[in-house]
C-alpha positions as CSV (number, residue, x, y, z in Angstrom):
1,X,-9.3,-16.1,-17.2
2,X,-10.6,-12.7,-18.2
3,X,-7.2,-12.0,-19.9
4,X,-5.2,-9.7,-17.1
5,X,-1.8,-10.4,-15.4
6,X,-2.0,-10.0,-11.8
7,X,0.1,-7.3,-11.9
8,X,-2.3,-5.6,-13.8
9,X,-4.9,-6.2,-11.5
10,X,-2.5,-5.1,-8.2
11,X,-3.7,-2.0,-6.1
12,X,-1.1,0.5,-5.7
13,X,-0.2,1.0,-2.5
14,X,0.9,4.3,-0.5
15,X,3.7,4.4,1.4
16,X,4.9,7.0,3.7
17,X,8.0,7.3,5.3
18,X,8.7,9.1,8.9
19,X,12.3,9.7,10.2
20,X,13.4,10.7,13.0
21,X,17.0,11.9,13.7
22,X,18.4,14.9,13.4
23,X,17.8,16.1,10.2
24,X,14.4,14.8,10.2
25,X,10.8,15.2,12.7
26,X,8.6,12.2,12.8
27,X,5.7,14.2,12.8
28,X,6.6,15.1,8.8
29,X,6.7,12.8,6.0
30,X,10.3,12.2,5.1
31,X,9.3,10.5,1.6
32,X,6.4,9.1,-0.3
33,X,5.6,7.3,-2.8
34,X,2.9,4.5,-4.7
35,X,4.3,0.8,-5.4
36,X,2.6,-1.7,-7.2
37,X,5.4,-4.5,-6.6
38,X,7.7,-4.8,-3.3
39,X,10.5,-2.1,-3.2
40,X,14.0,-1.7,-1.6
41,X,14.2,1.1,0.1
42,X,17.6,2.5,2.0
43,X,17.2,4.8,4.9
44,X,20.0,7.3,6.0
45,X,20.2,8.3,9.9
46,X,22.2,11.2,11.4
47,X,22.3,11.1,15.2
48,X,24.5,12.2,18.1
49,X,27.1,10.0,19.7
50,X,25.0,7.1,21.5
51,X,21.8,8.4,20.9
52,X,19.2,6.3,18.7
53,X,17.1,7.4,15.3
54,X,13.9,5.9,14.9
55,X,11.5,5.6,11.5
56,X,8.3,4.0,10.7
57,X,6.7,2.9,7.0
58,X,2.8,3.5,6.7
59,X,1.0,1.9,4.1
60,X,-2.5,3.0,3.0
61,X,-2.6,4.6,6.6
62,X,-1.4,1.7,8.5
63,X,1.8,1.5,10.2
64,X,3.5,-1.5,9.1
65,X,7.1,-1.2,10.3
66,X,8.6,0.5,13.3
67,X,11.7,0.2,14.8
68,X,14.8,2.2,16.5
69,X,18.4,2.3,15.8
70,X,21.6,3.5,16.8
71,X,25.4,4.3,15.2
72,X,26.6,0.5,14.2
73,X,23.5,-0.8,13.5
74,X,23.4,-2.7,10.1
């Protein structure tokens, strides 16, 4: 063992976060910021009656969550 914890050793990642309702454009970065260690992370939407909000998370430049949802959704 050379004497470092792995945490020590862990890249930090990038994350960006893209929203889109309407308060937000996916085409900006919401929020951003650098982990080391797995995060919670609560998102807020604001859409009209029956219409859906979507977001994505990009780490390092990759897209590694994407989804839609709509008023109710938990």
């Amino acid at each position: 063992s050379d004497g470092e914890s792995t945490s020590q050793r862990q890249a930090a990642n990038e994350i960006e976060i893209y929203i889109d309702d309407l308060n937000h454009s996916y085409n900006e970065v919401a929020d951003h910021f650098t982990i080391t260690d797995d995060k919670s992370y609560t998102l807020s939407f604001e859409t009209e009656p029956n219409k859906t909000a979507r977001f994505k998370v990009v780490r390092d430049g990759k897209t590694i969550l994407e989804n839609r949802v709509k008023p109710g959704d938990d």
